[in-house]
N, C-alpha and C positions, 0 to 999 in steps of 0.2 A: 450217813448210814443209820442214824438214829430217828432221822426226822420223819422216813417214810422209810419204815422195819416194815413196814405191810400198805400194799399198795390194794385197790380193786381197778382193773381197767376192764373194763367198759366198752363195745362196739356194737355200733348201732346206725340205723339207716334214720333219714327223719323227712320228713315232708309238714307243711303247711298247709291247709284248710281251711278259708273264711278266717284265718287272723289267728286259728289255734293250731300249733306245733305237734307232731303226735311223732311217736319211733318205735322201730320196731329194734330189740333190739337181740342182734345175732351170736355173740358170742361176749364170754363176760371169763375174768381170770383173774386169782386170787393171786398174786408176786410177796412172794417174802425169802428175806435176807437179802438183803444185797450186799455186795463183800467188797471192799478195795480191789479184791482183783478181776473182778466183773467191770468195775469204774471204769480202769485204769484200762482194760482192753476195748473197753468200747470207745474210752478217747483215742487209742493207737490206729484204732481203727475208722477214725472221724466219725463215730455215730453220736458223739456227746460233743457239745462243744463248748466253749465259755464263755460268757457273757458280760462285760463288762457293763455296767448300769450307771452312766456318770454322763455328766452333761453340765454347761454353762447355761446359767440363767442370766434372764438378762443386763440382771445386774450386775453380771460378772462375775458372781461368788457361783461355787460349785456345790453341787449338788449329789450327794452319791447314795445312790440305793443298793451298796456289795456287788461282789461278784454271783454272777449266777449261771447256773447251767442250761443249755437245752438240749432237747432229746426229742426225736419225731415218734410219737407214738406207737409206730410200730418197731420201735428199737428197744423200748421200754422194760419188755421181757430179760433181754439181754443183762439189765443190772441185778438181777435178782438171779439167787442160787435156787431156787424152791418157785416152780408155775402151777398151777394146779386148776385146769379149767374147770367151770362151773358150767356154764351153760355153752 
């Protein structure tokens, strides 16, 4: 809740050209607040899900990078209380 209080998402189209990347891009929105009970419905609802980050090396010792979340980008709006489109 703290780490992204304010989000920008971003949509955009993109194509390639002789090796340089160009986008255009179509809509843009500013997300703020997210609240536990925005979290919490979006996992009831399987749009968030949990990631566990952990793996055997192959030396055998473990290796953990935390638990984490993921979210398909068009679900994103969903965790926030406050959307407010920009473009």
């Amino acid at each position: 809740m703290t780490k992204l209080d304010r989000l920008l998402l971003i949509l955009a189209d993109n194509k390639i050209e002789n090796g340089t990347e160009y986008f255009h891009f179509n809509e843009a929105y500013l997300l703020e607040n997210p609240t536990p009970e925005k979290f919490l419905e979006a996992f009831e609802k399987n749009k968030l899900l949990i990631d566990l980050r952990m793996y055997l090396k192959e030396s055998g010792g473990v290796r953990n990078h935390g638990t984490g979340f993921r979210i398909s980008e068009k679900n994103l709006k969903d965790l926030y209380a406050k959307t407010r489109r920009l473009i």
